[in-house]
DRENMAR-877186 format. One line per field, with one value per residue: residue number from 1; x, y, z of N, C-alpha, C in turn; residue in three letters. Coordinates in nm, 4 decimals, m for minus. Layout:
BEGIN
n	[NUM / ...]
n_x	[X / ...]
n_y	[Y / ...]
n_z	[Z / ...]
ca_x	[X / ...]
ca_y	[Y / ...]
ca_z	[Z / ...]
c_x	[X / ...]
c_y	[Y / ...]
c_z	[Z / ...]
res	[ALA / ...]
END
This chain:
BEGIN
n	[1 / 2 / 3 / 4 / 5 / 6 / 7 / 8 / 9 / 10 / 11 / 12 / 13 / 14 / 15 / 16 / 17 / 18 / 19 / 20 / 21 / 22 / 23 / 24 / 25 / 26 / 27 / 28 / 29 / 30 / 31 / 32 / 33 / 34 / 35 / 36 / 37 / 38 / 39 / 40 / 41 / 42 / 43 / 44 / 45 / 46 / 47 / 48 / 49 / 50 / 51 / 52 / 53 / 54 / 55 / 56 / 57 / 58 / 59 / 60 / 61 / 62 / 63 / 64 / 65 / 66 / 67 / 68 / 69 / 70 / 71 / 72 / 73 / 74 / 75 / 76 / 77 / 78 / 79 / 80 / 81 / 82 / 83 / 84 / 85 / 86 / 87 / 88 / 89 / 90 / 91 / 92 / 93 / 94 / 95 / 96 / 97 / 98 / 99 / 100 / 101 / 102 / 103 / 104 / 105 / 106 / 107 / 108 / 109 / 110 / 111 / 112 / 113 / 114 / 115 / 116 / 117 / 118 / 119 / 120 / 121 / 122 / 123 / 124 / 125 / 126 / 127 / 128 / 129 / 130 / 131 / 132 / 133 / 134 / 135 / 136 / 137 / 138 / 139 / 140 / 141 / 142 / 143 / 144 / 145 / 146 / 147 / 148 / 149 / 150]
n_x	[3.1132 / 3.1854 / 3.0142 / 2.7276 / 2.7555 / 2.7725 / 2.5108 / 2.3387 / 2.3906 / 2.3287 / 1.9976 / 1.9668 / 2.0195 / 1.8172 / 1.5644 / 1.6015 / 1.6159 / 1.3724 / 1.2080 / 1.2290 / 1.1586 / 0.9217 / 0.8082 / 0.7941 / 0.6680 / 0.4250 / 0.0951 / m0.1259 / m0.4535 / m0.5328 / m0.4627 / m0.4965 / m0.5465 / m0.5047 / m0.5821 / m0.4023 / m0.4564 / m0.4927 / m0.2601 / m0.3764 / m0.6772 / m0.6266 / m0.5528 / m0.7984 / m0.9649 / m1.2220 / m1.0427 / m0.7522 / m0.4366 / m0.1293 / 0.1667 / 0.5066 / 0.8516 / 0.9823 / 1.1876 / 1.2219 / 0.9946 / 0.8409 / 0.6094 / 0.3875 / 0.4345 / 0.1989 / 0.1286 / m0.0789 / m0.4602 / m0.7362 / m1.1087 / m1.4220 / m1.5999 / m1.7191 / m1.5678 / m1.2969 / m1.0849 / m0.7264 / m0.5270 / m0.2024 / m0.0312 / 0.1598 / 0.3005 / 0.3511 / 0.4567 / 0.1533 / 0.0311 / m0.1713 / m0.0628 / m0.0282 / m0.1657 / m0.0407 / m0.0924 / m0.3612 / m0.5623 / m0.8387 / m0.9696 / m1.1982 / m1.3098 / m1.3918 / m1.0981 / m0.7713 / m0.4213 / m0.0762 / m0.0963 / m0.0246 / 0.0649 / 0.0549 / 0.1989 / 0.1418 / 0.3686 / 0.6901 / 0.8113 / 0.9992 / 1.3462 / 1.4073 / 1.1871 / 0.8442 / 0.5471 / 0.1931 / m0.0240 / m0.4319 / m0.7386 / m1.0480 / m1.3603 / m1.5319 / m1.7435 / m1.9463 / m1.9226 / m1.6824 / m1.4467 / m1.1520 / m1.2116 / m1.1111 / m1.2409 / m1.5078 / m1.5504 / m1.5996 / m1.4117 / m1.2358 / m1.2553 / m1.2071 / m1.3804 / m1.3463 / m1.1800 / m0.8754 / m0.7624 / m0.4882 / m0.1720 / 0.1585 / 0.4345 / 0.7953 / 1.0433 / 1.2641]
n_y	[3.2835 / 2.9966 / 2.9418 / 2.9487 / 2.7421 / 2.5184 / 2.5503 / 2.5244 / 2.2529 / 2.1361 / 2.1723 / 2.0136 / 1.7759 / 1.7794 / 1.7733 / 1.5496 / 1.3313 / 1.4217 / 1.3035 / 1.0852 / 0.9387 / 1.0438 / 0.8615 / 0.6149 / 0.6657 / 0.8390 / 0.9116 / 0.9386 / 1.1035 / 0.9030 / 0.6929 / 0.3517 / 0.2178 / m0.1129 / m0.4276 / m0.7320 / m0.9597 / m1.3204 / m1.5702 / m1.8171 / m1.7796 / m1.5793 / m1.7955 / m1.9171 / m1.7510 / m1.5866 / m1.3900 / m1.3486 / m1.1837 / m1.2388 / m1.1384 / m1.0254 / m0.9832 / m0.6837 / m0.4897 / m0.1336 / 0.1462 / 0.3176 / 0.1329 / m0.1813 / m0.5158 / m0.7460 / m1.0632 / m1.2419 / m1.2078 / m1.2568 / m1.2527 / m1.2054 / m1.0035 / m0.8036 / m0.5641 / m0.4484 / m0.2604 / m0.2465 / m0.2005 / 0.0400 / 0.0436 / 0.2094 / 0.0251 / 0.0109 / m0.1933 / m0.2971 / m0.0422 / 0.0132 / 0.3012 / 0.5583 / 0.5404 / 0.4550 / 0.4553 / 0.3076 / 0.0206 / m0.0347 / m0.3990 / m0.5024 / m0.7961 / m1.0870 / m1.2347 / m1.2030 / m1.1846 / m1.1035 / m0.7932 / m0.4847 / m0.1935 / 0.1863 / 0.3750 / 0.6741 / 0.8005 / 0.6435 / 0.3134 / 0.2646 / 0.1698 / m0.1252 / m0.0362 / m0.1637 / m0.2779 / m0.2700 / m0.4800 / m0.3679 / m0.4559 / m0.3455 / m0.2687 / m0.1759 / 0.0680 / 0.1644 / 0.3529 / 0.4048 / 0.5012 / 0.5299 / 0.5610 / 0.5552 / 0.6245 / 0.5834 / 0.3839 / m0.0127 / m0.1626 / m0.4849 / m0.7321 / m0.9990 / m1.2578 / m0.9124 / m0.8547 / m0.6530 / m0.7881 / m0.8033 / m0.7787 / m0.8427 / m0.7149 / m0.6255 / m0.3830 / m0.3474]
n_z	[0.5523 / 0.5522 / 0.7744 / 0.6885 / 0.5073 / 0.6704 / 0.7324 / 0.5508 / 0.5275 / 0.7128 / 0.7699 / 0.5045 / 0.6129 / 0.8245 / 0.6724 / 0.5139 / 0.7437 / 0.8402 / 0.6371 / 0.6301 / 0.9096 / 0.8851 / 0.6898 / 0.8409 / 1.0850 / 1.0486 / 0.9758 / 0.8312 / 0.7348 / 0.5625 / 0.6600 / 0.8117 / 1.1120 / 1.1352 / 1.2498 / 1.1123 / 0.8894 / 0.9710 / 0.8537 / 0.8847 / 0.8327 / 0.6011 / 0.4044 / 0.3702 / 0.2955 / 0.0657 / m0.0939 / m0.2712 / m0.3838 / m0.5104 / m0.4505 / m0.4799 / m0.2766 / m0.4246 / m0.6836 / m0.5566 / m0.7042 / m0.9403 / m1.0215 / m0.9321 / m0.9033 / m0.9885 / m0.9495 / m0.9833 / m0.9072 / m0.7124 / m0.6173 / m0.4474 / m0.5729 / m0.8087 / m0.9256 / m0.8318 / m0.6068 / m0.6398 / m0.4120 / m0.3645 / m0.0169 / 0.2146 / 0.4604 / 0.8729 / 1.0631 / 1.2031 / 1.1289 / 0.8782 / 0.6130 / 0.4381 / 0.0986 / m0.2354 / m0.4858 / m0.6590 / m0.8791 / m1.0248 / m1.1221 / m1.3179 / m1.2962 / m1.1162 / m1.1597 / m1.2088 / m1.3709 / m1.3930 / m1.3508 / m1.3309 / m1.1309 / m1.1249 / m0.9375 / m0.7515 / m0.5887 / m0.5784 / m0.4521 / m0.2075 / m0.1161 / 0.1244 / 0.2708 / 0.4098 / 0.2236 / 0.1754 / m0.0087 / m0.0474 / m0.0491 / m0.2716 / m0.2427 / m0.5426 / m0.5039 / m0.7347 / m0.8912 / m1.0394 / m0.9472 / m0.7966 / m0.4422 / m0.1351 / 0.0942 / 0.0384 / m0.1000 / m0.0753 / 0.2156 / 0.1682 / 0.4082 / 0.6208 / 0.8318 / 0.9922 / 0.9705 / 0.8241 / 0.5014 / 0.4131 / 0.1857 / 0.1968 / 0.1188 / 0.0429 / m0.0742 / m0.2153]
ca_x	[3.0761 / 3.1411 / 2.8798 / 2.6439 / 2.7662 / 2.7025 / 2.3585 / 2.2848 / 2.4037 / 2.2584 / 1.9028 / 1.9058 / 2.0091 / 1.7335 / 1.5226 / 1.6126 / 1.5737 / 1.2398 / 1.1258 / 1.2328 / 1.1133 / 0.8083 / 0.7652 / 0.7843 / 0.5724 / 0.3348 / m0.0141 / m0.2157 / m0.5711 / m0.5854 / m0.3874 / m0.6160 / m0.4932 / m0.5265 / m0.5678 / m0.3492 / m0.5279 / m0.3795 / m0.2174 / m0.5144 / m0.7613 / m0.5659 / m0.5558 / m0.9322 / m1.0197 / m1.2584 / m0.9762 / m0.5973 / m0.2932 / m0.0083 / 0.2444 / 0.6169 / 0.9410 / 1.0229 / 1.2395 / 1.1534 / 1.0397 / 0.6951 / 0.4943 / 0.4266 / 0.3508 / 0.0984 / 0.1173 / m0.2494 / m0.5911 / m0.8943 / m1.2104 / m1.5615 / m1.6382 / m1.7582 / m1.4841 / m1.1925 / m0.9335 / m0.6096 / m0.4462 / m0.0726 / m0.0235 / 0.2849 / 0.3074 / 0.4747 / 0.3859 / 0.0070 / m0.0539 / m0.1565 / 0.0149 / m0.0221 / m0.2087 / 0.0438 / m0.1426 / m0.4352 / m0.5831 / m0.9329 / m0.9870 / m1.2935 / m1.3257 / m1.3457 / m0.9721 / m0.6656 / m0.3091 / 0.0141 / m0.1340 / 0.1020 / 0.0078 / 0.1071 / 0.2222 / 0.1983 / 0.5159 / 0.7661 / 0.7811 / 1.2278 / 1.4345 / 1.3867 / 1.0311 / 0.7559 / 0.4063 / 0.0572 / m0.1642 / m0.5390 / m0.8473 / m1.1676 / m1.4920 / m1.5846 / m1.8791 / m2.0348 / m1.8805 / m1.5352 / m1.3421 / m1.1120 / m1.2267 / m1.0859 / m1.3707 / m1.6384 / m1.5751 / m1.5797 / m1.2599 / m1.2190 / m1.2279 / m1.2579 / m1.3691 / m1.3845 / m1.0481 / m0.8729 / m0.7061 / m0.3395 / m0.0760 / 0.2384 / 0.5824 / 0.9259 / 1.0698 / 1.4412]
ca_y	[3.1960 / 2.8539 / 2.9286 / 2.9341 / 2.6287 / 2.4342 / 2.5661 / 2.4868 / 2.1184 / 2.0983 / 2.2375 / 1.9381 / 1.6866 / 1.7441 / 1.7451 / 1.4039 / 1.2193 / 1.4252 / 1.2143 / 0.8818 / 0.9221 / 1.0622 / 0.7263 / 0.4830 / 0.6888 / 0.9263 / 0.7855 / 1.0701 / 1.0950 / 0.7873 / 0.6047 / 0.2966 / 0.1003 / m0.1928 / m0.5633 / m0.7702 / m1.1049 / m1.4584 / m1.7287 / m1.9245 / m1.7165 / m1.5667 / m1.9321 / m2.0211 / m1.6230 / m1.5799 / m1.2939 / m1.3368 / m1.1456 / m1.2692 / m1.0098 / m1.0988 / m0.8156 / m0.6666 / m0.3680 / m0.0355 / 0.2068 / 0.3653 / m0.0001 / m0.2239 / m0.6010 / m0.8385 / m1.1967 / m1.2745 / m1.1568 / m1.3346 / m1.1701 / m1.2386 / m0.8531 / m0.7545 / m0.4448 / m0.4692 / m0.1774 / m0.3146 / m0.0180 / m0.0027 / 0.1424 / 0.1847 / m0.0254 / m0.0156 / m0.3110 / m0.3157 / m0.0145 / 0.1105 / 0.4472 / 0.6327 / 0.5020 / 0.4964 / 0.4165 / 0.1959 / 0.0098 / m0.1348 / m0.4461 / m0.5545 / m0.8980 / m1.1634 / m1.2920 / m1.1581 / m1.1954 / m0.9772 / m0.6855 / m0.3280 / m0.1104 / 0.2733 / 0.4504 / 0.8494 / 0.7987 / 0.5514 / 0.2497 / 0.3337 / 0.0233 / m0.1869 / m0.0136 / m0.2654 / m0.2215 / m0.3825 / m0.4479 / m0.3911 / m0.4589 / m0.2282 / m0.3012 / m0.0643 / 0.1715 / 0.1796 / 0.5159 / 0.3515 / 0.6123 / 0.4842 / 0.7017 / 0.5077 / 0.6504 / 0.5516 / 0.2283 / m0.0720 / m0.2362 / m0.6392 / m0.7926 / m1.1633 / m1.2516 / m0.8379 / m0.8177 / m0.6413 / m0.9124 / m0.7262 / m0.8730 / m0.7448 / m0.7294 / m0.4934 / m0.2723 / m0.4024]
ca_z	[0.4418 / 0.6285 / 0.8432 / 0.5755 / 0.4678 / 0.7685 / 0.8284 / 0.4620 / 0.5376 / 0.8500 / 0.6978 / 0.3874 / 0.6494 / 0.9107 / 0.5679 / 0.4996 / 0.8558 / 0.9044 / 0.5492 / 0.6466 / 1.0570 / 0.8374 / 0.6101 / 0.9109 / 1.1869 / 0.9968 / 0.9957 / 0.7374 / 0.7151 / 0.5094 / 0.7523 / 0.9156 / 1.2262 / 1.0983 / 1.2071 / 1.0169 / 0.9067 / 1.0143 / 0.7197 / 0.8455 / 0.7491 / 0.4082 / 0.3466 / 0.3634 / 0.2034 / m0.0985 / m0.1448 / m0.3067 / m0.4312 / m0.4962 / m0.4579 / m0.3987 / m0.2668 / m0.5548 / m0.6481 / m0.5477 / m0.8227 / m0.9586 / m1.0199 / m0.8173 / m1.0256 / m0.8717 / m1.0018 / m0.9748 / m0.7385 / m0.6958 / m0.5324 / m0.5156 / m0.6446 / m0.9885 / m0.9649 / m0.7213 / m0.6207 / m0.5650 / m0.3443 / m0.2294 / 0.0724 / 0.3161 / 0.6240 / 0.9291 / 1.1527 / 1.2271 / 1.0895 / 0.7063 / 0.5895 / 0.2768 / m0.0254 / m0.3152 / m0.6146 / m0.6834 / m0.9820 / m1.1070 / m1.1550 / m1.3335 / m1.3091 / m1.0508 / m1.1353 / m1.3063 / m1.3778 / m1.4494 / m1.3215 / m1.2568 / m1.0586 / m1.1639 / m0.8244 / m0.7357 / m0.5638 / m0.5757 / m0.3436 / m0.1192 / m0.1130 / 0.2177 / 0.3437 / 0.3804 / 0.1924 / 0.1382 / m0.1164 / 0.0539 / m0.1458 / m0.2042 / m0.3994 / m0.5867 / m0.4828 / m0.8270 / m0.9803 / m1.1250 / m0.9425 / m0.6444 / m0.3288 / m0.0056 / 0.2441 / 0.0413 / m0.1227 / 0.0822 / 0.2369 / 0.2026 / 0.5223 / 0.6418 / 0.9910 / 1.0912 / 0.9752 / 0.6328 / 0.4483 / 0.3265 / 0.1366 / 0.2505 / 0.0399 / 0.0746 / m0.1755 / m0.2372]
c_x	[3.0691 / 3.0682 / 2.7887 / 2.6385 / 2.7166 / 2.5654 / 2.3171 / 2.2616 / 2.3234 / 2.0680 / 1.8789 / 1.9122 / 1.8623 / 1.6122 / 1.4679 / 1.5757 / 1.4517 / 1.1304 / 1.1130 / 1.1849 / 0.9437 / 0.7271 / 0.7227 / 0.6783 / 0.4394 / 0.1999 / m0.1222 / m0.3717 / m0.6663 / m0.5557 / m0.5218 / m0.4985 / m0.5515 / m0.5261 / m0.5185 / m0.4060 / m0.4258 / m0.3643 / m0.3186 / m0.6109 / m0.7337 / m0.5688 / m0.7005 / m0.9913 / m1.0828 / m1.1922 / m0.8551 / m0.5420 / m0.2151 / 0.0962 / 0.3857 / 0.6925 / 0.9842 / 1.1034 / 1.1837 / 1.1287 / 0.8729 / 0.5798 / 0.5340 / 0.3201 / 0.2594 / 0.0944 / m0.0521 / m0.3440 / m0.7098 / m1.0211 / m1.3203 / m1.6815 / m1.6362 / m1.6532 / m1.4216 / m1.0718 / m0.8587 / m0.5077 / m0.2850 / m0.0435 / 0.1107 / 0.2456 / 0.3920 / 0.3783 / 0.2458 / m0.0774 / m0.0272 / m0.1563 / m0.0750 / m0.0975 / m0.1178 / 0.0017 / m0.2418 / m0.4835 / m0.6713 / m0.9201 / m1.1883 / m1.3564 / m1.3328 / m1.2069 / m0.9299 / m0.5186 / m0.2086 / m0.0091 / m0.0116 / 0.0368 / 0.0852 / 0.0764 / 0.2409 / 0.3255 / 0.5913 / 0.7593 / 0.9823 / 1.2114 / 1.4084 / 1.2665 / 0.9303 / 0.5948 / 0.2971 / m0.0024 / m0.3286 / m0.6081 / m0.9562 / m1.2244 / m1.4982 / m1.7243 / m1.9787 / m1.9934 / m1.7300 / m1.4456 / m1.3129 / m1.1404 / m1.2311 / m1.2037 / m1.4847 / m1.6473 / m1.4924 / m1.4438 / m1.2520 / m1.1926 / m1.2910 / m1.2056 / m1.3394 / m1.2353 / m1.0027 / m0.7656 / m0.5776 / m0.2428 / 0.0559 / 0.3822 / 0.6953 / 0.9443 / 1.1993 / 1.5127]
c_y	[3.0511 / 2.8217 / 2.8652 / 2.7794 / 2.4781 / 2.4639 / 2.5004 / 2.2993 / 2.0396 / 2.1207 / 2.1053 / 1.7824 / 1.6096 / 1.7187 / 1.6391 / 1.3427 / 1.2211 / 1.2915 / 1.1184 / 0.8603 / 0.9382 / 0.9272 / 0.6623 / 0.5296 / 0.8145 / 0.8429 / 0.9000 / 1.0184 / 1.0053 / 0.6735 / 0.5296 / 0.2196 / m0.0301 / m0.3445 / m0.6599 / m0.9133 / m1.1917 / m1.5062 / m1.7971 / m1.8877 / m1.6973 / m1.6840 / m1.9814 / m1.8581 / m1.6572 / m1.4869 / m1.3638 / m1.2078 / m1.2251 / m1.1286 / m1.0370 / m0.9954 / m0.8448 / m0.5432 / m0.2412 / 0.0283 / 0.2629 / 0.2757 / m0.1058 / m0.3584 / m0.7035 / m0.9605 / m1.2071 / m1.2539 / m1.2390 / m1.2574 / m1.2224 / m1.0681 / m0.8140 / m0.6803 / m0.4482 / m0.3499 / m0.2466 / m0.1689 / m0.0781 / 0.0829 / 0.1271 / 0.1140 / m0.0327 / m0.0836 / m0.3348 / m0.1907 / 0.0407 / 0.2582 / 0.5030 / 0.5392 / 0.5601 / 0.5078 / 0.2898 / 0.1469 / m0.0869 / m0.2722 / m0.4690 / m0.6837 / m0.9616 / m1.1931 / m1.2452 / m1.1621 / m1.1004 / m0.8245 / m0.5611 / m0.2294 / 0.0329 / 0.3562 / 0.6407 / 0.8698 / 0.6715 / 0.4783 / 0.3038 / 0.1788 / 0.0181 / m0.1354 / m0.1277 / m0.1769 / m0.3269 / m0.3351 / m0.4841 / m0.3733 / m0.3694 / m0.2905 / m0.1906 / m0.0263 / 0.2059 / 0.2809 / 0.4881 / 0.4481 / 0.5518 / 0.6080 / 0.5464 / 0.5198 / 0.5580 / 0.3623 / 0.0651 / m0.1554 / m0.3484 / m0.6815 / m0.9265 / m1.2078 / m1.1162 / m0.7761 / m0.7929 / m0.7250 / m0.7837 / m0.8363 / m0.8217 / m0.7951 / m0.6133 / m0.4990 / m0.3620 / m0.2645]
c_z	[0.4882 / 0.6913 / 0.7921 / 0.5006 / 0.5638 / 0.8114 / 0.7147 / 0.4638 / 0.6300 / 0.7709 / 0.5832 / 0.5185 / 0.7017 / 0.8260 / 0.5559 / 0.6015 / 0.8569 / 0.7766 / 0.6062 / 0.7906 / 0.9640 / 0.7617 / 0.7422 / 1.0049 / 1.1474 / 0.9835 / 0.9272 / 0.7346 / 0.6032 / 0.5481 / 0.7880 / 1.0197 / 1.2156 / 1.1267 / 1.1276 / 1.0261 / 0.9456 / 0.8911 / 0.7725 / 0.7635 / 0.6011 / 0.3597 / 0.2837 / 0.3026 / 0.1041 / m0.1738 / m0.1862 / m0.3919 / m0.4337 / m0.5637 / m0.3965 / m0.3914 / m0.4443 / m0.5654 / m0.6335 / m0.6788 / m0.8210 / m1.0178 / m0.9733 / m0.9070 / m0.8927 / m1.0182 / m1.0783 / m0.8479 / m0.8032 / m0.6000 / m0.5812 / m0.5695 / m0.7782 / m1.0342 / m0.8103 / m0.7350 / m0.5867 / m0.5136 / m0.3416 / m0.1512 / 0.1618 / 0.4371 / 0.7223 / 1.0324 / 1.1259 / 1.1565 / 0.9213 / 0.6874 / 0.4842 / 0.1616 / m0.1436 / m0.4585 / m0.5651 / m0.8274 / m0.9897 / m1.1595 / m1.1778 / m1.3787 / m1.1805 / m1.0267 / m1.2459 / m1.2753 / m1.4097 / m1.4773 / m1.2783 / m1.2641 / m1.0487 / m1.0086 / m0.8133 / m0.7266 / m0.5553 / m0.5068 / m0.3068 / m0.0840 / 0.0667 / 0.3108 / 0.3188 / 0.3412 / 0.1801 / 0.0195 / m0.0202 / m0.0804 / m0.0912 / m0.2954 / m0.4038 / m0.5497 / m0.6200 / m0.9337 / m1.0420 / m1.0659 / m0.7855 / m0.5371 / m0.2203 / 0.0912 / 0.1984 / m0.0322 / m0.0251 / 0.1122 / 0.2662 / 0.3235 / 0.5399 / 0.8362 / 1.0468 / 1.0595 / 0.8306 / 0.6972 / 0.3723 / 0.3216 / 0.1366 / 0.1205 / 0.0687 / m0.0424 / m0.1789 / m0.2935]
res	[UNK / UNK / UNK / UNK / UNK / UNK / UNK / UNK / UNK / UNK / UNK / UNK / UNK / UNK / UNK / UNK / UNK / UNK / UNK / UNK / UNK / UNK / UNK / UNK / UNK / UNK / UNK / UNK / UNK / UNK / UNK / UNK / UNK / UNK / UNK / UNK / UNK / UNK / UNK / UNK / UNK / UNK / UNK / UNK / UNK / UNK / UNK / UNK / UNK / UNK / UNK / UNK / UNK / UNK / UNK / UNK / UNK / UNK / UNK / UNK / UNK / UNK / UNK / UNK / UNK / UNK / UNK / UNK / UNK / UNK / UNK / UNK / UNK / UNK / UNK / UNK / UNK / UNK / UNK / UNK / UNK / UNK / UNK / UNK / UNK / UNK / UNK / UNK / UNK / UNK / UNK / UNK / UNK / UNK / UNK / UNK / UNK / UNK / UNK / UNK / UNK / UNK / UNK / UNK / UNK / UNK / UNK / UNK / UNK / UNK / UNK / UNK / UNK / UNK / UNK / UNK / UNK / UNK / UNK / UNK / UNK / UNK / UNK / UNK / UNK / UNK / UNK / UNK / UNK / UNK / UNK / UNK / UNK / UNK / UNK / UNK / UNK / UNK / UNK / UNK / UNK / UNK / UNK / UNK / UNK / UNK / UNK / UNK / UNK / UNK]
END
């Protein structure tokens, strides 16, 4: 019976590490390797977010975005260093500029992981699809707005 007990323990542990080795180095078929813009550039952008750490949980608030796009996704995606992870949730904007935006997540953002917000225009069909609609970049490079989970 103790056996059993230690395999069972052993079995939820390796569980658990494989998630969290899985968050930081997993790179899924929506994963990009990504260029991270400079503060010069983000500075002189026709793009913004403002997106500050916030606590983890299933939305994710954005101050205010600016874009020069009729219809703007605002994605969030996981990051670890340079490159973009997972897409967690995204959300339409249809305007040039907007404020006090929240952003309704599949899955949760985990306390101290870092994430981005990456912009998309919309492709025309109101329905977020990553492949096909196009991904904000300035100077060759996507523009992400990075924040941690708390």
């Amino acid at each position: 019976m103790l056996k059993n007990k230690y395999l069972w323990i052993g079995v939820i542990c390796g569980l658990i590490v494989g998630d969290i080795v899985g968050v930081y180095l997993f790179k899924g078929k929506n994963g990009v390797e990504a260029p991270l813009v400079s503060a010069e550039i983000a500075t002189t952008s026709p793009f913004f977010v403002g997106v500050a750490d916030q606590p983890a949980g299933p939305v994710v608030a954005v101050s205010e975005m600016r874009s020069t796009a009729s219809s703007t996704w605002l994605a969030v995606r996981e990051q670890n260093g340079d490159f973009l992870g997972q897409i967690l949730g995204a959300r339409r904007i249809d305007s040039a500029a907007a404020t006090d935006i929240s952003i309704e997540l599949l899955r949760p953002t985990i306390s101290n992981l870092m994430y981005a917000i990456v912009m998309y225009e919309d492709n025309g069909n109101g329905l977020f699809e990553y492949a096909t609609d196009t991904l904000l970049k300035v100077g060759g490079e996507t523009v992400t707005y990075p924040f941690v989970a708390k």
